[in-house]
C-alpha positions as CSV (number, residue, x, y, z in Angstrom):
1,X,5.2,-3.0,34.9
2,X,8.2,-4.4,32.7
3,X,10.6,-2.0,30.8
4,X,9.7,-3.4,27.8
5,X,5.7,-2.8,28.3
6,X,6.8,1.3,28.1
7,X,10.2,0.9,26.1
8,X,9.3,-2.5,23.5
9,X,5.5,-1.9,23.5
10,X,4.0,-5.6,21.8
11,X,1.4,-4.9,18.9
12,X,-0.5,-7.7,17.2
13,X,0.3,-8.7,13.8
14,X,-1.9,-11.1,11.6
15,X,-4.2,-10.8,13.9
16,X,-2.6,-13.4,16.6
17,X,1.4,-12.7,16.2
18,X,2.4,-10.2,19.3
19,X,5.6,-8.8,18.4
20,X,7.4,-6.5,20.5
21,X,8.8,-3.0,18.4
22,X,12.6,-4.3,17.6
23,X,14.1,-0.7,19.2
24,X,14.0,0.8,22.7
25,X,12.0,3.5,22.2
26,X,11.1,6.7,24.7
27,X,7.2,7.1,24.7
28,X,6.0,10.3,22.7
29,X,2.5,11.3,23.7
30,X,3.0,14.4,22.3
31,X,4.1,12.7,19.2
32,X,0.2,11.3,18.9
33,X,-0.8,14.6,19.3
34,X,0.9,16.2,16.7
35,X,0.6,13.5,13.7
36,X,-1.3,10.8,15.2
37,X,1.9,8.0,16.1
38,X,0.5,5.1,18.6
39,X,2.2,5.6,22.1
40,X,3.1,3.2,24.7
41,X,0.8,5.3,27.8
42,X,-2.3,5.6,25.8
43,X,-2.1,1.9,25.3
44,X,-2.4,0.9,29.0
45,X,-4.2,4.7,29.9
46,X,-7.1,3.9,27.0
47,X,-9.6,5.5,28.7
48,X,-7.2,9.0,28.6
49,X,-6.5,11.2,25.7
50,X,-3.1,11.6,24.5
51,X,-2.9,15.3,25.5
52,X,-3.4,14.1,28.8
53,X,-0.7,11.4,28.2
54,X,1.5,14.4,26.7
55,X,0.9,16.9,30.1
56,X,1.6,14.1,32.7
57,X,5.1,13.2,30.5
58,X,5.6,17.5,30.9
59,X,4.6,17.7,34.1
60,X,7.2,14.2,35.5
61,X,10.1,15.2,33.2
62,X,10.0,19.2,32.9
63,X,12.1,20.7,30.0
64,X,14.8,18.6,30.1
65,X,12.2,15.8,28.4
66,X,12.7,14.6,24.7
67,X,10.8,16.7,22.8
68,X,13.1,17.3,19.4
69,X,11.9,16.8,15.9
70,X,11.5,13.3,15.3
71,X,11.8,12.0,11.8
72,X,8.3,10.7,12.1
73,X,6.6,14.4,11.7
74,X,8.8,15.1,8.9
75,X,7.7,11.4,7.0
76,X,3.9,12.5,7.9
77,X,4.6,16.4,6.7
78,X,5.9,14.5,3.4
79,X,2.7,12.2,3.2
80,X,0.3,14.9,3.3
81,X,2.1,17.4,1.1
82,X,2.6,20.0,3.3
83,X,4.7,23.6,2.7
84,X,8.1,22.7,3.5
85,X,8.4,19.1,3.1
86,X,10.2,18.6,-0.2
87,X,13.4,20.2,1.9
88,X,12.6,18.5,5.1
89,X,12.5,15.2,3.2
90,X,15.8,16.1,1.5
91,X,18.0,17.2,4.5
92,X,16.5,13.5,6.7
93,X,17.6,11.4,3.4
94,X,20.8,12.9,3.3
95,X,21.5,12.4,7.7
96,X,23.7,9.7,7.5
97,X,23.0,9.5,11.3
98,X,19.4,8.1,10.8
99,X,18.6,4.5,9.9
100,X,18.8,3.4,6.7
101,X,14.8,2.4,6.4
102,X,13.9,5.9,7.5
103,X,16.3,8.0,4.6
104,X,15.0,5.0,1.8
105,X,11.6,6.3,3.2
106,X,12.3,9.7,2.6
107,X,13.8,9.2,-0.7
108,X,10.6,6.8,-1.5
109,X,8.6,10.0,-0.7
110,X,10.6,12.5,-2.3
111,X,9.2,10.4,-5.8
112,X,6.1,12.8,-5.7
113,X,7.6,16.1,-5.2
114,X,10.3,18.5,-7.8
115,X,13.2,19.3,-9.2
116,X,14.3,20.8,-6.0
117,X,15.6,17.7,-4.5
118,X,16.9,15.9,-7.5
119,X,20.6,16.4,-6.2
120,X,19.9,15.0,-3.0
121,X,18.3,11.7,-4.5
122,X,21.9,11.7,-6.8
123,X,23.3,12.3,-3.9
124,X,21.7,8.9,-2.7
125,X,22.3,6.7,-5.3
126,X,26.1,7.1,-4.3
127,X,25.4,5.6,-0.7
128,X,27.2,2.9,1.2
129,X,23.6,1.0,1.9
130,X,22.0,-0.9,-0.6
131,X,18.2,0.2,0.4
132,X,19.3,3.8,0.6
133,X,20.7,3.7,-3.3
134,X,17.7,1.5,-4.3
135,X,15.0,4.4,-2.9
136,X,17.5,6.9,-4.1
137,X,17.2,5.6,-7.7
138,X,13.4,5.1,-7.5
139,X,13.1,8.5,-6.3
140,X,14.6,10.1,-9.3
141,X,11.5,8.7,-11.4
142,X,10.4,12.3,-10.8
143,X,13.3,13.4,-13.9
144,X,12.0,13.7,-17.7
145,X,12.3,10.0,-19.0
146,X,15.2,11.7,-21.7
147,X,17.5,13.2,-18.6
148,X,17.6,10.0,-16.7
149,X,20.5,7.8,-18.7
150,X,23.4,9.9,-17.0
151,X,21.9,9.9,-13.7
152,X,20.6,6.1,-13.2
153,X,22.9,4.1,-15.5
154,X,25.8,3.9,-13.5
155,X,23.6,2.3,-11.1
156,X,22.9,-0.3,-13.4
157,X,26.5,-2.3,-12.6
158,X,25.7,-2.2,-8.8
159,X,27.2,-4.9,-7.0
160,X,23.2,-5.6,-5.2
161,X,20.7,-7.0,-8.1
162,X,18.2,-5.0,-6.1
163,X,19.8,-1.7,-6.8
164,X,20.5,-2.2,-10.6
165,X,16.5,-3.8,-11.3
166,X,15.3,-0.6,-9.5
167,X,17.7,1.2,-12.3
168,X,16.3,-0.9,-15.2
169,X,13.1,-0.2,-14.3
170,X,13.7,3.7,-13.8
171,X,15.2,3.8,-17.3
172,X,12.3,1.2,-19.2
173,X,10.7,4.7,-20.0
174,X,13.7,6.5,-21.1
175,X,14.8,7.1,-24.8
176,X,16.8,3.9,-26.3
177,X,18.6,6.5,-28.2
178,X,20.0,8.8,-24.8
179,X,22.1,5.1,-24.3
180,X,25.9,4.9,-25.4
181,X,26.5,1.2,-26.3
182,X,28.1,0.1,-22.8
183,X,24.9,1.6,-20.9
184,X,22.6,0.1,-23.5
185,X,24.4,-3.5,-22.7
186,X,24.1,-2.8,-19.3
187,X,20.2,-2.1,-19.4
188,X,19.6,-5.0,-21.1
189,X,21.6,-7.5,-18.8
190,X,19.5,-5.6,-15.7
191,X,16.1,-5.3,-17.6
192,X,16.7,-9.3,-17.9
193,X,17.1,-9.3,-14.4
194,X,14.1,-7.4,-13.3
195,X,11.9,-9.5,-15.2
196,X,13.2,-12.7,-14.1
197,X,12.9,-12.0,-10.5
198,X,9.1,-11.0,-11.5
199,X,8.3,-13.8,-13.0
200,X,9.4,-16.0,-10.4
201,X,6.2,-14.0,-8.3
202,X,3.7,-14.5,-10.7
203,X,1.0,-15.7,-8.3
204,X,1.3,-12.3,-6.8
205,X,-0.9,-8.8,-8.0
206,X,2.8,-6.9,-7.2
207,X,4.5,-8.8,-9.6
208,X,2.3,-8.1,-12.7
209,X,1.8,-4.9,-11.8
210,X,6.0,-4.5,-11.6
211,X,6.0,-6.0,-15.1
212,X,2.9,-3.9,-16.8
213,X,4.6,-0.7,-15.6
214,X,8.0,-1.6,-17.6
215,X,6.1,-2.6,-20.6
216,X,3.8,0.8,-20.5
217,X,6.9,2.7,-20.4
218,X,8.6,0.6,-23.1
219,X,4.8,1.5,-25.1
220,X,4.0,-2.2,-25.1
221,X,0.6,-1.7,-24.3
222,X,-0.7,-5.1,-25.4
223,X,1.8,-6.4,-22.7
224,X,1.0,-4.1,-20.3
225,X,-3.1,-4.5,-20.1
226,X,-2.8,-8.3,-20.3
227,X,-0.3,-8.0,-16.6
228,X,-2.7,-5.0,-15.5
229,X,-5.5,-7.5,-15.6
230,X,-3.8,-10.4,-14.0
231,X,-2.9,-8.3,-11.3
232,X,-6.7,-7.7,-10.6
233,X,-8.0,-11.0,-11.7
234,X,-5.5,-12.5,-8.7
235,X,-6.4,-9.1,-6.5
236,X,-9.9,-7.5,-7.8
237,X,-8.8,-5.3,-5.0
238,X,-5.2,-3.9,-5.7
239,X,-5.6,-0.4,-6.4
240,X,-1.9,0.4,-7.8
241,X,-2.6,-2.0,-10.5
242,X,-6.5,-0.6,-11.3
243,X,-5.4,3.1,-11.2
244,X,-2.2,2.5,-13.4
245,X,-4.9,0.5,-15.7
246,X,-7.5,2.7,-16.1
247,X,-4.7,5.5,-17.0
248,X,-3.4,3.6,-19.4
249,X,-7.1,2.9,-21.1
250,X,-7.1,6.9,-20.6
251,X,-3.7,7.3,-22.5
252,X,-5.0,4.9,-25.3
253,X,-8.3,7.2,-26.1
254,X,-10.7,4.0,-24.1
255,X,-12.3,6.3,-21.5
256,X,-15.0,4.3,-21.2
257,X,-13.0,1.4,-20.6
258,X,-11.0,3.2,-18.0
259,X,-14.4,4.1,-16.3
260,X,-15.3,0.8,-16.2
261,X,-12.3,0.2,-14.4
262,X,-12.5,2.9,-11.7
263,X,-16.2,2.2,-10.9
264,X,-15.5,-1.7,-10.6
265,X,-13.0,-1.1,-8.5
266,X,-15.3,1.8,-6.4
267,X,-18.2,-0.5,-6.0
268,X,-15.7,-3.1,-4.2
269,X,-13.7,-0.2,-2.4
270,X,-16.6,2.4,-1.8
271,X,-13.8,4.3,0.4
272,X,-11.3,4.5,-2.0
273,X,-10.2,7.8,-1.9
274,X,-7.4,7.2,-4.7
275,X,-10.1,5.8,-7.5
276,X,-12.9,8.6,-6.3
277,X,-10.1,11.2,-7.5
278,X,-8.7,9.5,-10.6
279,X,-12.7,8.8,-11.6
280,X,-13.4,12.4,-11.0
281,X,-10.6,14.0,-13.5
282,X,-11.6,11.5,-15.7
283,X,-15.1,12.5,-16.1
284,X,-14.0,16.3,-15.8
285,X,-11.9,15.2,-19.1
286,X,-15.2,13.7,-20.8
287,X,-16.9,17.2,-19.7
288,X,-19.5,15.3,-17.5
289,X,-19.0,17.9,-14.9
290,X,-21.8,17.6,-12.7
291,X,-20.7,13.9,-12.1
292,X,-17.0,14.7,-11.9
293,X,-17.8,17.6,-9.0
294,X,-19.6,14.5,-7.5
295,X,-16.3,11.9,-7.5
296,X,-14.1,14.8,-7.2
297,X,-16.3,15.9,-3.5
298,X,-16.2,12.6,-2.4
299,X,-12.5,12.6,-3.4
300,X,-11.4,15.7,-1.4
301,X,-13.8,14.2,2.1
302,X,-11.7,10.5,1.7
303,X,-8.5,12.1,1.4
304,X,-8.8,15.9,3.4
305,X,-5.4,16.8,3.5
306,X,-4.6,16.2,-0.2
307,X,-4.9,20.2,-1.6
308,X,-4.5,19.1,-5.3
309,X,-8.1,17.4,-4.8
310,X,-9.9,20.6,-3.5
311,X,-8.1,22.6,-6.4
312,X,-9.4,20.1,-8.8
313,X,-13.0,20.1,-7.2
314,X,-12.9,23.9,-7.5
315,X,-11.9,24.0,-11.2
316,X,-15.2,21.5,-11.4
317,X,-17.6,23.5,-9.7
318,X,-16.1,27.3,-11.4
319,X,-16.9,25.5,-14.8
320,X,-20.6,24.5,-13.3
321,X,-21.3,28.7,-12.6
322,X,-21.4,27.5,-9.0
323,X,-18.7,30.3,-7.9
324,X,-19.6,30.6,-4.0
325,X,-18.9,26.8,-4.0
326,X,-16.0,26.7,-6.3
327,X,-14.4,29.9,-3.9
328,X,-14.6,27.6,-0.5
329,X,-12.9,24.4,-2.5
330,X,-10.4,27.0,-3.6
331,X,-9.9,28.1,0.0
332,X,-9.6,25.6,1.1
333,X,-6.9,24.0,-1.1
334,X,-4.9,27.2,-0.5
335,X,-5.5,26.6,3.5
336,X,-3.8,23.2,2.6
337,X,-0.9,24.6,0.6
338,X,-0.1,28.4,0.8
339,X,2.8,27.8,-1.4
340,X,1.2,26.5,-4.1
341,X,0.9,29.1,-7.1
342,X,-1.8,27.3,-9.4
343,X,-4.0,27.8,-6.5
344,X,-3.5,31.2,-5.8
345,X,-3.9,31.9,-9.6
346,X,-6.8,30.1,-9.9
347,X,-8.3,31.6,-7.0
348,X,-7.4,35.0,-8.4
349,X,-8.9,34.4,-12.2
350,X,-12.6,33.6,-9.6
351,X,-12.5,36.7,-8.2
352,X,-11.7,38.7,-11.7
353,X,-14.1,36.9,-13.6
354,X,-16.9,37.8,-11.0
355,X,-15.4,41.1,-10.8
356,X,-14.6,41.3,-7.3
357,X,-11.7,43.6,-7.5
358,X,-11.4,43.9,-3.9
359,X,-11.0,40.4,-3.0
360,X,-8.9,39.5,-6.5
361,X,-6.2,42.3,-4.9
362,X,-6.0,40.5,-2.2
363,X,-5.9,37.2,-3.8
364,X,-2.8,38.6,-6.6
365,X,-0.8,40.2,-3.2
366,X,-0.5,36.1,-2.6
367,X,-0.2,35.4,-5.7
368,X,2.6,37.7,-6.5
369,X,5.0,37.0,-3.6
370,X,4.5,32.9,-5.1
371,X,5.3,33.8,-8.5
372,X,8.0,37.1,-8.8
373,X,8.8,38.0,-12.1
374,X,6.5,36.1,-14.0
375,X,5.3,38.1,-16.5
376,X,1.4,36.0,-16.9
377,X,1.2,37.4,-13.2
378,X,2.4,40.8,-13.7
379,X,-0.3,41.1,-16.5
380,X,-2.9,39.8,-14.2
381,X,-2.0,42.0,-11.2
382,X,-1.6,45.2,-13.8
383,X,-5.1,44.5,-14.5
384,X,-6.8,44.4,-11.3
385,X,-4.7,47.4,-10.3
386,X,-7.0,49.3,-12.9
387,X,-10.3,48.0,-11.5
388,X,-9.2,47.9,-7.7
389,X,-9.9,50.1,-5.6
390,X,-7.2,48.8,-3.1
391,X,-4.5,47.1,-5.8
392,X,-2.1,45.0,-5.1
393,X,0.8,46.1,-3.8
């Protein structure tokens, strides 16, 4: 066999373009096992399992093999939401020792998570590479639009065009008023930018959708549903642009317009996961419960991993009386996310309402150690500590 075939493993792309990976890489079996990579043995032993892939690298190599963290588990820990992550994300953007794709990928990830990691994303903007301070920048989307001016705007006289558009269009939703005069001049000159290089892509979904976002933010709605719906008249099947829509018609009191939407876009996608979800909190809105429990279910089975779904399913099925279901979505969500305090409160407020003091103790022992010293849990667990009799401790 060739070096490469273990080392450069070829994978097809477009269908007929073999290209061989552009880095010599040592093959991870137990990589696959863990979060599911592709590996270079399971591609010539198909007929094997990767835990048999992961034994026979064990058994030829011993201890001494590779086997630290790769950056991979901690991109696919971020993905799924797991405990943990936001700070794993953090500490790989801010290694200066891995490549610059993987920390822009950590920073691009770090979008969906807190406050927690803000200073490393600041952190990023200040970089030496120009895709690191662009992901950096995007990342701190996650800041209220009215903190963002002091962060972002110095980014908007980068010497890479890429780097200050991705600060324009951070700061299209922030207050004209938190600019000084300089920073205002600055934006502008940028926001000019960022829509000229759109508009030279205007055959392309991306493009509109890039465009209707900045308007949206900038509360140019006309603007922003005439660009939503090119985007899906040149991609009926670009779900970005027909989830950002249909929130939008939701933000504009059209729910029935944004329903429209999701169930266009679900009865060319039927595996959707994204649309099932953002369909079922939209009906939950509109009270049509027994229909949003529906989307929200099918929701949670596309996308398993995703606890916010079963959390949102339970809060569905609790307001439908069905409380043995609602308890196992809850359970599950917490399963998915122990660290989340919503669900452990949530779960808690079940087990009160159908007096089940035992099992609410239990529930608020979580639920305390998640939240100390706030004093809507203190109330709560002072409560069942009347009723219980085993309170929380």
């Amino acid at each position: 066999a060739l070096c490469v075939n273990c080392h450069m493993p070829a994978r097809n792309y477009m269908i007929v373009h073999a290209r061989r990976d552009h880095s010599l890489r040592i093959p991870r079996p137990d990589l696959t096992v863990k979060i599911g990579t592709p590996n270079a043995c399971s591609g010539c032993h198909a007929d094997r399992t990767p835990e048999w892939a992961a034994d026979a690298v064990a058994r030829w190599y011993g201890p001494a093999r590779r086997q630290e963290t790769h950056y991979g588990e901690v991109i696919a820990a971020g993905r799924a939401g797991r405990p943990g992550a936001e700070e794993a994300l953090a500490q790989l953007a801010r290694d200066a020792g891995q490549p610059a794709i993987v920390r822009a990928t950590a920073f691009d990830l770090l979008k969906r998570y807190g406050a927690g990691s803000v200073p490393a994303s600041v952190a990023g903007t200040r970089d030496t590479d120009p895709a690191v301070r662009a992901a950096a920048v995007a990342s701190l989307e996650r800041v209220p639009p009215e903190e963002r001016v002091p962060l972002v705007a110095p980014l908007l006289a980068d010497p890479r065009r890429a780097v200050r558009i991705e600060a324009a269009r951070v700061l299209s939703a922030a207050p004209l008023d938190r600019f000084g005069a300089t920073q205002r001049q600055a934006y502008e000159k940028a926001l000019g930018e960022f829509v000229a290089a759109q508009n030279v892509s205007l055959d392309m979904p991306g493009a509109h959708l890039n465009l209707a976002v900045v308007y949206e933010n900038q509360g140019r709605h006309a603007l922003a549903e005439e660009h939503y719906r090119s985007a899906l008249r040149l991609d009926p099947d670009f779900t970005p642009a027909r989830l950002n829509f249909s929130r939008l018609l939701n933000a504009l009191g059209r729910n029935a317009d944004a329903e429209l939407v999701l169930k266009d876009g679900l009865a060319r996608v039927p595996d959707q996961g994204e649309l099932e979800y953002s369909l079922g909190l939209l009906l939950a809105e509109e009270s049509h419960l027994p229909e949003a429990v529906v989307a929200l279910g099918r929701a949670a089975d596309l996308m398993p991993e995703r606890a916010r779904v079963r959390y949102n399913q339970a809060l569905a099925l609790q307001q439908l009386g069905r409380r043995a279901d609602a308890e196992r979505a809850f359970v599950k969500a917490q399963a998915l996310d122990p660290g989340d305090p919503a669900i452990a409160y949530a779960l808690t407020i079940l087990y009160v309402q159908g007096s089940d003091w035992s099992r609410a103790a239990a529930a608020a022992e979580k639920l305390a150690a998640l939240s100390p010293g706030d004093p809507q849990v203190q109330a709560l667990i002072d409560r069942i500590r009347k009723r219980s009799p085993d309170p929380p401790r």
